[in-house]
C-alpha positions in Angstrom: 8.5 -7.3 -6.8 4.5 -6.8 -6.6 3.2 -9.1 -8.4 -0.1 -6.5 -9.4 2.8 -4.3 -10.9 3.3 -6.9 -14.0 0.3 -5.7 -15.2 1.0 -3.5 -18.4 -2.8 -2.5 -20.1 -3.5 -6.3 -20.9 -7.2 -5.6 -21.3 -9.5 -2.9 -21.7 -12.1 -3.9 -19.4 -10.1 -2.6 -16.1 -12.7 -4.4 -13.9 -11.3 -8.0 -15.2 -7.6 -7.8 -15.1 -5.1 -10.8 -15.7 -1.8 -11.2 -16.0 0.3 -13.9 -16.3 3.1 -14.7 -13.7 6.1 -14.0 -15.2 8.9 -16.7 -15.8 10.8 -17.0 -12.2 8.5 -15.3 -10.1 7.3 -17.4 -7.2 3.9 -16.4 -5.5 4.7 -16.2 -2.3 1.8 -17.2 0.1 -0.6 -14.9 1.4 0.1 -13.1 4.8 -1.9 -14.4 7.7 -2.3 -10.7 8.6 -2.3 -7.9 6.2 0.4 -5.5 6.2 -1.4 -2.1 7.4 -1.2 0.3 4.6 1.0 3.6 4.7 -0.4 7.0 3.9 1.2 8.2 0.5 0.3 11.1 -2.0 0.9 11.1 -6.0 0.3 14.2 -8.2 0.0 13.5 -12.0 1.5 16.6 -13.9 -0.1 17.8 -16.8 0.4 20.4 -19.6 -0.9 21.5 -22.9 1.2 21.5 -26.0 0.7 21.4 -29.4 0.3 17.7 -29.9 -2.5 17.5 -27.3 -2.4 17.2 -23.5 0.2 15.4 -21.8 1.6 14.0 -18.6 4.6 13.6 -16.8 5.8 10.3 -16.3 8.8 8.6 -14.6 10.1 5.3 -14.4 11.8 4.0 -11.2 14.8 2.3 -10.8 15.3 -1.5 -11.1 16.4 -1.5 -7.4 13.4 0.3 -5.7 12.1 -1.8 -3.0 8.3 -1.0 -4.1 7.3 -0.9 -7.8 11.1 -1.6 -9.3 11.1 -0.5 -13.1 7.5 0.5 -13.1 6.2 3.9 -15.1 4.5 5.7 -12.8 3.4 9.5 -11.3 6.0 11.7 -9.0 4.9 10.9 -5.5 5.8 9.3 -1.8 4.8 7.9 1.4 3.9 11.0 3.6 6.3 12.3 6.5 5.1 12.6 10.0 6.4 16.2 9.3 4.0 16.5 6.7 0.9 17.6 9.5 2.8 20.5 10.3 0.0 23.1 10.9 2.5 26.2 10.7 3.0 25.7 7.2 1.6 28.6 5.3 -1.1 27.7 2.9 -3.3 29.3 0.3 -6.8 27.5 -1.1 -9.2 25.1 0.3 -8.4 24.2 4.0 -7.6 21.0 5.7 -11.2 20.6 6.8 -12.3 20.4 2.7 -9.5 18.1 1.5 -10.6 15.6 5.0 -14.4 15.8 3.1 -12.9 15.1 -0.1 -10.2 12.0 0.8 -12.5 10.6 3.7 -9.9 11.1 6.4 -9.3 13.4 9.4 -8.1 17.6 8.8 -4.6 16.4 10.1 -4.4 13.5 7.6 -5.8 15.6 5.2 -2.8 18.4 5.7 -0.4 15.9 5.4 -1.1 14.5 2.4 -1.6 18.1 0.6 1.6 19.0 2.1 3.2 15.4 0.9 1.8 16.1 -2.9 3.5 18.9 -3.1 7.0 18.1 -0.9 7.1 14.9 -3.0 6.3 16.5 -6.6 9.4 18.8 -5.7 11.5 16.4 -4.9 11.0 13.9 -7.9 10.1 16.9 -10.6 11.8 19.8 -9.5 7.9 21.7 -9.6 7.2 23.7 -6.8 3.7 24.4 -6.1 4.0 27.6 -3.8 4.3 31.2 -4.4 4.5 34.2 -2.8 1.6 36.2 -2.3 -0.7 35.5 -5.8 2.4 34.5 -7.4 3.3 31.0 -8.3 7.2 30.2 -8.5 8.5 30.4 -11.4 12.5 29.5 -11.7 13.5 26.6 -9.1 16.3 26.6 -9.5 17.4 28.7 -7.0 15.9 26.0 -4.6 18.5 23.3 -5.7 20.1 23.1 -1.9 16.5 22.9 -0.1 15.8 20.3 -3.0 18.4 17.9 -2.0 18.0 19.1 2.2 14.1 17.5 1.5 14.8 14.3 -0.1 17.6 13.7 2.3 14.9 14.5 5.4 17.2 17.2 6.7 14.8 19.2 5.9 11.0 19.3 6.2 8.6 21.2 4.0 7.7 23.6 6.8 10.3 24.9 7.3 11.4 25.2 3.8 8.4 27.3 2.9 9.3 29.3 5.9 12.8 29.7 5.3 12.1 30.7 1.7 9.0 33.0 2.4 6.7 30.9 0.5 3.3 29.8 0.9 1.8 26.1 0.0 -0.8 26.6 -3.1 -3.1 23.8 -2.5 -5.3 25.8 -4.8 -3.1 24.6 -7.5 -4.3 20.7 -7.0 -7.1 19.2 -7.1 -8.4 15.1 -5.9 -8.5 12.8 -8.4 -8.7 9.1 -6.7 -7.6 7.1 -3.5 -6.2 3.2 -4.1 -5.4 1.2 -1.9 -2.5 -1.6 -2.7 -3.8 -5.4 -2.6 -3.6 -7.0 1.2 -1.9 -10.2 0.0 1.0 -7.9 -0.9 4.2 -7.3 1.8 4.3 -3.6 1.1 1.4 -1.4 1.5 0.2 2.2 0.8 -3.0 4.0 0.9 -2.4 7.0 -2.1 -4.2 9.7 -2.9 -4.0 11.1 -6.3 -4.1 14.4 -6.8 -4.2 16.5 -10.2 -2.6 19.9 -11.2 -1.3 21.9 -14.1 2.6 22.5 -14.8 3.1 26.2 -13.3 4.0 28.9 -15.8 8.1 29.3 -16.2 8.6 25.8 -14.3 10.4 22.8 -16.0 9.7 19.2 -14.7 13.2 17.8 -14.9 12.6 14.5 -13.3 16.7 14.7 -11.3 15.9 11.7 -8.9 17.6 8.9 -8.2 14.4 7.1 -7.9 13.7 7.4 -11.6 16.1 6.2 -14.6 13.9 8.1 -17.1 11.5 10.9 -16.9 9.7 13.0 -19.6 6.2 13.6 -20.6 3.8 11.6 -22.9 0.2 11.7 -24.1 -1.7 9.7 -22.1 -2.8 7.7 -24.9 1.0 7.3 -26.1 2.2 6.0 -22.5 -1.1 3.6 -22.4 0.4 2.3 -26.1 3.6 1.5 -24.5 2.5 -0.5 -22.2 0.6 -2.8 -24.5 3.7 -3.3 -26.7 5.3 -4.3 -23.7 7.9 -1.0 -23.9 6.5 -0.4 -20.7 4.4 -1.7 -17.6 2.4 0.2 -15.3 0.2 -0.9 -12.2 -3.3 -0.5 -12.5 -3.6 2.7 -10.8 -1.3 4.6 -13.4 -3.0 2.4 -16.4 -6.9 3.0 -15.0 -5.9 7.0 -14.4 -4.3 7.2 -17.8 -7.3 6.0 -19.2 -9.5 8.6 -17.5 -7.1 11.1 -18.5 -7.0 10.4 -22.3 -10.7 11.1 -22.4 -9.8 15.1 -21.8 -8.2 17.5 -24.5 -7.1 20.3 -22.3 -5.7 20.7 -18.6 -8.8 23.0 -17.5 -10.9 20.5 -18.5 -8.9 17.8 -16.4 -8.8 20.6 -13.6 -12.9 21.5 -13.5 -13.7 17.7 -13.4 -15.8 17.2 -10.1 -15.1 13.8 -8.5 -16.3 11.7 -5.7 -13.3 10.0 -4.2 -13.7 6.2 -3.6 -11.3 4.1 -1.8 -10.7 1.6 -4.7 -9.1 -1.8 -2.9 -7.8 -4.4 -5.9 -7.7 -7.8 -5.1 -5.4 -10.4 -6.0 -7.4 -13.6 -7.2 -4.7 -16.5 -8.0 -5.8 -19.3 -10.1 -3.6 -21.5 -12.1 -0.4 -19.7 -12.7 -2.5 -16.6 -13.2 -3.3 -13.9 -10.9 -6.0 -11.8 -11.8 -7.1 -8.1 -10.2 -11.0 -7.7 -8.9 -11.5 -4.0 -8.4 -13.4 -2.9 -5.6 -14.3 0.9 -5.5 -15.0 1.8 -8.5 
């Protein structure tokens, strides 16, 4: 496992974090060449209820290959697929998202079009629609569901088959980490925000996630300084940001300037703490 993913909100000075090595973990020794980073999306869900704003929150399997047992936001690696310019789409283009994430308008697609193939697939919410319409019951998108997490299917021709159109009005940029070079597995995520669409349920049927459900932000950051929990620091630094807003619109008309923020690991003495470049 990552060794950065043992960290569980051990401080409250993000810029300074240390963790100890847990009991049986070796540190392996740092690669002579780092492993080049794959392009992945994550979308953190959120809602309003009565209690306060909240957001949706999984936790992955003991046997995932990359952040085992971790608590962490619905996303994915993006699929070469994902670039497919034919797929319909409705709010800012390509060519702003490429200004926003620092990347090129094909990059850019891909990872709008990963957000929201990946948030289906782990959540079961669909952000599309028809026309000004949002989707409301998914349900009847069960067999596509399964076709995209399988790859017999790509989101392009989903939307196409179903006579929907991509809302990447619905999402918004939130931040862009980049996972430590001393570590064997890789991935350059952008995080992405949007609201839980009107009439859709986020049911969390993965297999990648043992539990699903939604929290506060402050509640899920409480968990993982009792130890009921542990998060990497780009889920426990967002859910930090994200405790400071009461409502989703206020989440939603925050204007950020995306950073590539690039932890690294510092190893000293059976420790290994986090320096946090970016931010």
């Amino acid at each position: 496992m990552a060794y950065w993913a043992y960290v569980s909100g051990v401080s409250d000075q993000p810029e300074d974090l240390t963790f100890e090595v847990p009991p049986g973990l070796a540190l392996a020794p740092e690669a002579a060449e780092p492993v080049q980073p794959k392009d992945a999306a994550t979308v953190i869900l959120l809602r309003d209820t009565a209690a306060g704003l909240e957001v949706f929150l999984q936790r992955r399997v003991a046997a995932m290959a990359f952040a085992a047992g971790m608590t962490v936001f619905p996303g994915g690696g993006v699929d070469k697929r994902d670039a497919d310019a034919s797929v319909s789409w409705a709010g800012p283009p390509a060519r702003r998202w490429a200004e926003w994430f620092g990347c090129d308008e094909s990059l850019a697609r891909a990872l709008v079009c990963a957000a929201v193939r990946e948030t289906f697939e782990e959540s079961g919410v669909l952000l599309a629609g028809v026309g000004d319409a949002v989707v409301e019951d998914t349900s009847v998108y069960a067999d596509a569901r399964a076709a995209l997490v399988s790859r017999e299917l790509s989101l392009a021709a989903f939307l196409a088959e179903a006579g929907l159109t991509l809302r990447a009005d619905l999402l918004r940029p939130w931040a862009n980490w980049v996972t430590p070079s001393g570590e064997p597995r890789r991935y350059d995520t952008r995080f992405f925000v949007a609201a839980l669409p009107a009439g859709q349920r986020a049911d969390g049927a993965t297999t990648e996630a043992e539990s699903s459900g939604w929290q506060r932000a402050e509640d899920a950051l409480d968990d993982a300084r009792t130890k009921r929990s542990t998060l990497m620091p780009p889920t426990w630094i967002t859910l930090h940001e994200i405790a400071e807003f009461g409502t989703t619109a206020a989440v939603l008309a925050e204007e950020r300037t995306i950073d590539k923020i690039s932890p690294t690991l510092v190893r000293e003495r059976g420790q290994v703490r986090i320096v946090l470049e970016g931010m």
